[in-house]
C-alpha atoms as one frame of an Amber mdcrd trajectory, in Angstrom:
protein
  21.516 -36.166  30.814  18.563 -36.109  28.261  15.241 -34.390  29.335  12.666
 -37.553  30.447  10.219 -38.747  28.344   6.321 -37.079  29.054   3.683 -40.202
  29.424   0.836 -37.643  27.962   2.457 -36.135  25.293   2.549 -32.840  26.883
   5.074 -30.580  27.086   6.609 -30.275  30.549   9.641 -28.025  31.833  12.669
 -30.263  32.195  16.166 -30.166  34.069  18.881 -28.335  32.589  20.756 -30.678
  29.686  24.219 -30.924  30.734  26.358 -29.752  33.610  27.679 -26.808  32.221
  24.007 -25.569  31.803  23.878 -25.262  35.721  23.194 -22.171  37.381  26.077
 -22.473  40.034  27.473 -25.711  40.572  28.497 -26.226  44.227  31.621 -27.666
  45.622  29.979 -30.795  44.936  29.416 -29.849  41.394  25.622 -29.867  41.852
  23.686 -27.486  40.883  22.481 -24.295  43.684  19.618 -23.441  41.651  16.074
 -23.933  42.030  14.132 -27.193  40.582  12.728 -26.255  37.648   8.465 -26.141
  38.198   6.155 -28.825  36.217   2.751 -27.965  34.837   0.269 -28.918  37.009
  -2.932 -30.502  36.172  -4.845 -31.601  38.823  -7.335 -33.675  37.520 -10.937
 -32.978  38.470 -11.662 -36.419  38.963 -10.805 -40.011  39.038 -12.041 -40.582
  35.433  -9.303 -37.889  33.681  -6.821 -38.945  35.587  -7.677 -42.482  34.212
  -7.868 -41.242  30.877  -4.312 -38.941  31.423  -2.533 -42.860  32.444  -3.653
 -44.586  29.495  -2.424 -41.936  27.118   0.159 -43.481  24.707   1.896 -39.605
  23.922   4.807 -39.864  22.317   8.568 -38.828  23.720   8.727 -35.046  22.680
  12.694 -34.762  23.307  14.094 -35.797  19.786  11.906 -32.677  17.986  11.823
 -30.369  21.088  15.610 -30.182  20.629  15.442 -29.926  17.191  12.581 -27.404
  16.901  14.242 -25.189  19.391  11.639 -26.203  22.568  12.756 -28.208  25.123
  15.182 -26.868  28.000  14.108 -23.585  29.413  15.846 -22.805  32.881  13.879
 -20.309  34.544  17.212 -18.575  35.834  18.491 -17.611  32.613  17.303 -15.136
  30.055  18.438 -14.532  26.773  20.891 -11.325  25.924  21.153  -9.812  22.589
  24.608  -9.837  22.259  25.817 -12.736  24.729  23.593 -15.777  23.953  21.949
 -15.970  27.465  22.887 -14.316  31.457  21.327 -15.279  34.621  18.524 -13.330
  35.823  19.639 -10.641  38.734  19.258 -11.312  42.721  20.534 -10.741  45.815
  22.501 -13.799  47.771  20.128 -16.006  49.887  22.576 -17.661  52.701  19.483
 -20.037  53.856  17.471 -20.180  50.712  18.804 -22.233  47.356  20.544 -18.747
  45.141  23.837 -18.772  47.790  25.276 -16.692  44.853  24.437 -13.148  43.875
  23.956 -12.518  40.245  25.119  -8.993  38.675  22.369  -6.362  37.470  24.124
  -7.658  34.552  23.470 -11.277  34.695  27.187 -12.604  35.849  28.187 -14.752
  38.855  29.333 -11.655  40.468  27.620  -9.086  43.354  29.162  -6.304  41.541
  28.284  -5.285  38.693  30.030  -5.335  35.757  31.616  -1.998  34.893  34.008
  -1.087  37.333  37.161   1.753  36.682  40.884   1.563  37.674  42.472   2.875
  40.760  46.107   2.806  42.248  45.275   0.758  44.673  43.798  -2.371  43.057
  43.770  -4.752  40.710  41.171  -4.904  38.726  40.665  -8.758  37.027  38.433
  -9.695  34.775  38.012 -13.081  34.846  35.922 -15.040  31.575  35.490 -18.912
  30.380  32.941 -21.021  30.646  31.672 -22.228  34.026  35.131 -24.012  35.737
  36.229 -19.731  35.562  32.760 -19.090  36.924  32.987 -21.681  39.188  36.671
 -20.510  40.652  35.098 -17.223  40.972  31.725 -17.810  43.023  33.683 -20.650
  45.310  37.159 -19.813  45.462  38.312 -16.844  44.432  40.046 -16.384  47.545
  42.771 -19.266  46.711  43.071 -16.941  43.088  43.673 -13.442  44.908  46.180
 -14.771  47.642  48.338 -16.356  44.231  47.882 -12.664  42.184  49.302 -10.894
  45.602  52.789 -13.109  45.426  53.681 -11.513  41.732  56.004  -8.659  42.492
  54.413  -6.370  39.577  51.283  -6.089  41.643  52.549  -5.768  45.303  50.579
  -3.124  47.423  47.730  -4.033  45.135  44.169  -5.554  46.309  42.600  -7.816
  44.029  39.289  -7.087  43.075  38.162  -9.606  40.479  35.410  -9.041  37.740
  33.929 -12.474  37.513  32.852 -12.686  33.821  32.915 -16.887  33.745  29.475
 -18.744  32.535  27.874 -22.051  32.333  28.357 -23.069  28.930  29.948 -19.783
  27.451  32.652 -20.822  24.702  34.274 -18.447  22.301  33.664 -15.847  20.310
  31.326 -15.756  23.195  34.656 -14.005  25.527  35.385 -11.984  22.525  32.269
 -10.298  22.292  31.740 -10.306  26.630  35.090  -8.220  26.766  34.310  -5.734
  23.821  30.733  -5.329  25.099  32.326  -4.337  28.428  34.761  -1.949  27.242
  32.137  -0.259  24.875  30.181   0.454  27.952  33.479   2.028  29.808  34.467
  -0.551  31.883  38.017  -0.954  32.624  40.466  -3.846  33.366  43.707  -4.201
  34.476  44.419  -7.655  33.753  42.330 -10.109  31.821  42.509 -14.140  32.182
  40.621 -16.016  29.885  40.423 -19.893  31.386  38.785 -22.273  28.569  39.332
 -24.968  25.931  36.488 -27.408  26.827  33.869 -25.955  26.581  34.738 -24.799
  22.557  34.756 -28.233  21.308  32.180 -30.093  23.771  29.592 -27.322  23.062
  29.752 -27.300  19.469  30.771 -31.103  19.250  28.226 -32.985  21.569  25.820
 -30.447  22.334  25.186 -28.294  19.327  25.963 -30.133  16.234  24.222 -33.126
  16.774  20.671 -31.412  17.816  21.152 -29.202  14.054  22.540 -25.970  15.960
  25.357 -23.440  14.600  28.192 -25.297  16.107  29.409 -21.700  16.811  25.933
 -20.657  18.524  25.714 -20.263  22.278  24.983 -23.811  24.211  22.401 -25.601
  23.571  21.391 -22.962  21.627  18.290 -25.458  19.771  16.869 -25.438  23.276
  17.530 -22.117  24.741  16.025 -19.891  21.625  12.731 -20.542  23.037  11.254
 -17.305  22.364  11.376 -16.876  18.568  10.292 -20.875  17.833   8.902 -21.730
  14.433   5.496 -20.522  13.466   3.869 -23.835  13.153   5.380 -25.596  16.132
   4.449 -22.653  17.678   0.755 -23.557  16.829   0.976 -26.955  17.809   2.064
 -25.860  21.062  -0.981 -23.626  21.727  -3.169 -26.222  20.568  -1.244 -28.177
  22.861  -2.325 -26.288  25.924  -5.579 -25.334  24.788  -6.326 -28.906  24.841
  -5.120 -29.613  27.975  -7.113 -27.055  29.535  -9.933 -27.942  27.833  -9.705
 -31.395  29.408  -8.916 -30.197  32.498 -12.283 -27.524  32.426 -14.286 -30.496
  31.288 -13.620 -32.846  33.547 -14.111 -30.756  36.708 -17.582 -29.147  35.198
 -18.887 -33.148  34.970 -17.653 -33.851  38.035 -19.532 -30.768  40.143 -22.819
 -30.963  38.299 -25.952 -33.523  39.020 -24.682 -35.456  35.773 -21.703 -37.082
  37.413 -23.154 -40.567  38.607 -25.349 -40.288  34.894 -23.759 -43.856  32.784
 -24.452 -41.784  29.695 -23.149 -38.956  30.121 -20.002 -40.430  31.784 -19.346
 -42.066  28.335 -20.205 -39.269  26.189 -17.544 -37.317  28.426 -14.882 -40.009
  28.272 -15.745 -40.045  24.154 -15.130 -36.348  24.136 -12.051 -36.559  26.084
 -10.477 -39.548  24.611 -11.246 -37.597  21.068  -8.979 -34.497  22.822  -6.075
 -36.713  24.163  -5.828 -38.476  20.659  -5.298 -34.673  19.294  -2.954 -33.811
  21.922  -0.890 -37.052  20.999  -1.417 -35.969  17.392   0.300 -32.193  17.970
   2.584 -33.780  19.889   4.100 -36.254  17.273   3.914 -33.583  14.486   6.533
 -31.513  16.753   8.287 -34.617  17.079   8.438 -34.795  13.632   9.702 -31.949
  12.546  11.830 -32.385   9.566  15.346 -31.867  10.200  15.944 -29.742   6.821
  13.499 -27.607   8.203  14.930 -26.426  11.492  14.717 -22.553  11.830  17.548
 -20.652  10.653  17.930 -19.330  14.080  18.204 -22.390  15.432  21.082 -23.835
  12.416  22.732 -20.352  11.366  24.347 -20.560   8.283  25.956 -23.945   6.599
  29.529 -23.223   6.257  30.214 -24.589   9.648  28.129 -27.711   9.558  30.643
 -30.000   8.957  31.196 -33.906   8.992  32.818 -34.568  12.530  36.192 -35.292
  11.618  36.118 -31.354  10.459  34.690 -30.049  12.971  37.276 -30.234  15.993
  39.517 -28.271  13.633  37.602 -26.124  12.973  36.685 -25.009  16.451  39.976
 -24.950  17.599  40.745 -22.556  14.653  38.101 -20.276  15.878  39.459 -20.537
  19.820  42.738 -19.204  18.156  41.526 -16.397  16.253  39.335 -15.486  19.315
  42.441 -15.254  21.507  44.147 -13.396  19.125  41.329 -10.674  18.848  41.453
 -10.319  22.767  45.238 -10.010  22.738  44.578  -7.085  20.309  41.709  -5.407
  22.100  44.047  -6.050  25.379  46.890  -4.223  23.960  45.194  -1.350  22.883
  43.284  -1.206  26.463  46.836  -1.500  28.105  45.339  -4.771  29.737  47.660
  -7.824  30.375  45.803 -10.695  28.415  46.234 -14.229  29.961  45.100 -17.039
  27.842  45.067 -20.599  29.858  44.072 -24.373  28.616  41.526 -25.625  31.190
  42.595 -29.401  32.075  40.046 -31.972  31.808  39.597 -35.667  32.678  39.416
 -36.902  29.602  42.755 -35.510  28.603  45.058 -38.653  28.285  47.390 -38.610
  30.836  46.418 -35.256  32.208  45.717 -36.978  36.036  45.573 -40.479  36.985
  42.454 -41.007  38.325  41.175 -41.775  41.994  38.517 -44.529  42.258  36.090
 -41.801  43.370  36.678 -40.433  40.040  36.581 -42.884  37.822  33.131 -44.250
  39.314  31.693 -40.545  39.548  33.701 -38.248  37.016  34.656 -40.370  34.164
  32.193 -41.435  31.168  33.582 -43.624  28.857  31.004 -43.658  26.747  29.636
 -40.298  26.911  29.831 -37.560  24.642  32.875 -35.872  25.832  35.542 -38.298
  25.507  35.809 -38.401  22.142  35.741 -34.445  21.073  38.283 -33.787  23.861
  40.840 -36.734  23.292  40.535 -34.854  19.369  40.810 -31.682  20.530  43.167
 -31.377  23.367  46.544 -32.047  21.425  44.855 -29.086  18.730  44.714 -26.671
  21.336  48.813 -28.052  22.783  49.788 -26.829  19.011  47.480 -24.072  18.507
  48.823 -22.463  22.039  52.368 -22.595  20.839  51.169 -20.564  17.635  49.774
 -18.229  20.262  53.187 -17.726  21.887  55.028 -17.381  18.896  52.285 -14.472
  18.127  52.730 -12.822  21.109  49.825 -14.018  23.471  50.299 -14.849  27.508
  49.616 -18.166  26.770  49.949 -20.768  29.575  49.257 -24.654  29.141  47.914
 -25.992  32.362  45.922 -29.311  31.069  48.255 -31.081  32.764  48.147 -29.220
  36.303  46.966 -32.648  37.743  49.277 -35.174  36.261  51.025 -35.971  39.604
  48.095 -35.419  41.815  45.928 -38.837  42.821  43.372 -37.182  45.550  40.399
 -36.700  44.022  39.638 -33.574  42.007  37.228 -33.912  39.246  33.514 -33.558
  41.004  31.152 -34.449  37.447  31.827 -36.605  34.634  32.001 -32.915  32.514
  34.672 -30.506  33.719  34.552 -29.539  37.478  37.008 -29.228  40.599  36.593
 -29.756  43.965  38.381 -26.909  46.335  41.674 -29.023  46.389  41.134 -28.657
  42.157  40.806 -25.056  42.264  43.603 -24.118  44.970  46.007 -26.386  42.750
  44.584 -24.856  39.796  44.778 -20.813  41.100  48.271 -21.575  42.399  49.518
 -22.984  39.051  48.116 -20.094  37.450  50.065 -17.559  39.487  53.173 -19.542
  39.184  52.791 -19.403  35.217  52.134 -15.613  35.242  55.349 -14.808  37.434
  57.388 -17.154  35.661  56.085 -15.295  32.225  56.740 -11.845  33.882  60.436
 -12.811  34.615  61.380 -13.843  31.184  59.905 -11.263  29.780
């Protein structure tokens, strides 16, 4: 869903931009986060809040997104190596955070270093937000399936939930090497993904002038390094606003207020000040794509016409598994590498008519990068194998199942999803165990 149009061509904080940009989805797949906060601007009287409804501002979305300034979700900062983490906090059972978030920003109470010991099994556990999502909801269903492989009998499961909103590769890559630089240890590593490293870079980077490659939404996340002139526009943005505001009130508490002639020289003024609100506010709107920051659009090479693209990313999700398996190997870590399903998979689930009303989008963005991109990532997997990666298939987990399991038209299970999911998962790692 796009960010709303303002009706005073003011900039306002807006809802997060996709699914995968939510906090914690719930069982439901709606979002446990807080509503993000609107300016406020209480008129000081009748007449500016006349004057706010007659404003003809203009939509600020198109060169927000471009000019790196719409979405900013007040639960997420930016991280110098990552892309972007949740803030920390403590669980609230009766309050809207039901989830803890790590002193390190992850989905997780613990944080995230941890160390071996003989008597547990320590799982890291990275992706995007369906591994975040197993983790915070069910992770349960995921340690009773680890307990029934015979190489870790008389172990207890203790997971390192790494999974987040959004996170695609090389974004893993660098998540596992920035945890082992730091010391912390792993036992066994399972990377769930595939989706979100062709929808990110294919419907919700690319098109908005992003790095393909860049974390999500990346035009609308790097909010705090924008470009030096819509930066100014901005600020005269607000000053103007609060000018207005200031105004309005100081007319409407002084002995002038019932004066004809000063009520129109104040509505001049004002009307002058909305016009150059509405002014700032198309010249951000404006902002000329060949312009966009280099932080926002990275370098060209990956900028590519959209029949390239998919390929491309696919490439990169290969390479990035690869580099794991490597960094795995010489951590004495078992690397699992597994293909997320998805709804838009052909053939990957036939749909109930909860589904199809709720979960499926047929003309949304997603349909077309994954029905590209799925049968890339069936070959690209098999390379895997043949180079020596734990690589298990399980996009087509659901293909006999017809309850209902997909909760958003993006990417997300319901519990029955994630049981059939964690037990699948299991299965494939003892079955891989035996032949080896």
């Amino acid at each position: 869903a796009e960010p709303e149009a303002e009706t005073d061509g003011t900039p306002e904080a807006e809802a997060p931009a996709d699914a995968e940009a939510s906090p914690e989805p719930d069982e439901t797949g709606t979002s446990a986060g807080e509503d993000t906060e609107a300016d406020d601007d209480d008129a000081a009287t009748a007449d500016s809040t006349a004057a706010d409804s007659t404003d003809t501002g203009p939509n600020l979305k198109k060169g927000r997104e471009k000019a790196g300034l719409g979405f900013k979700d007040p639960n997420m900062v930016l991280h110098p190596y990552l892309g972007y983490v949740f803030r920390p906090r403590p669980p609230d059972a009766e309050g809207p955070f039901r989830i803890a978030i790590s002193s390190d920003g992850f989905l997780d109470a613990k944080p995230l270093l941890r160390k071996r010991s003989p008597d547990k099994l320590l799982v890291g556990v990275t992706g995007g937000s369906v591994s975040g999502q197993l983790g915070s909801f069910h992770g349960d269903k995921l340690a009773a399936a680890l307990k029934k492989l015979p190489e870790f009998a008389g172990k207890e499961p203790e997971f390192v939930w790494m999974g987040m909103p959004g996170y695609h590769q090389p974004q893993q890559l660098f998540q596992v090497g920035y945890l082992l630089a730091q010391g912390g240890e792993l036992d066994v590593l399972i990377n769930i993904d595939g989706f979100n490293e062709i929808a990110v870079p294919g419907a919700l980077n690319a098109p908005f002038g992003a790095h393909p490659l860049f974390p999500m939404n990346w035009s609308m996340v790097a909010l705090n390094v924008p470009d030096l002139d819509v930066q100014r526009s901005l600020g005269g943005i607000a000053f103007l606003k609060e000018e207005r505001s200031l105004r309005a009130g100081r007319l409407h508490g002084s002995v002038w207020s019932h004066s004809p002639t000063r009520r129109v020289l104040w509505k001049l003024d004002d009307d002058r000040m909305a016009a150059r609100i509405a002014q700032l506010a198309w010249e951000i709107q404006e902002f000329p794509e060949e312009e966009i920051p280099f932080f926002v659009r990275g370098p060209e090479d990956m900028h590519l016409p959209a029949e390239e693209l998919i390929p491309a990313c696919v490439e990169v999700w290969k390479r990035s598994s690869l580099q794991l398996k490597a960094i795995c190997d010489a951590h004495n870590i078992r690397y699992v590498h597994c293909l997320q399903p998805n709804q838009y998979d052909p053939g990957s689930k036939p749909l109930s008519a909860e589904e199809r009303d709720q979960a499926f989008d047929a003309e949304g963005p997603y349909k077309p990068v994954i029905e590209d991109g799925y049968p890339r990532f069936r070959q690209a997997g098999e390379e895997l194998r043949a180079a020596g990666v734990e690589f298990h298939d399980l996009s087509q987990v659901f293909a006999d199942e017809r309850e209902t399991v997909y909760v958003d038209s993006c990417c997300h299970f319901n519990g029955l999803g994630n049981a059939i999911l964690a037990d699948a998962l299991s299965a494939a790692m003892r079955a891989y165990a035996g032949s080896s």
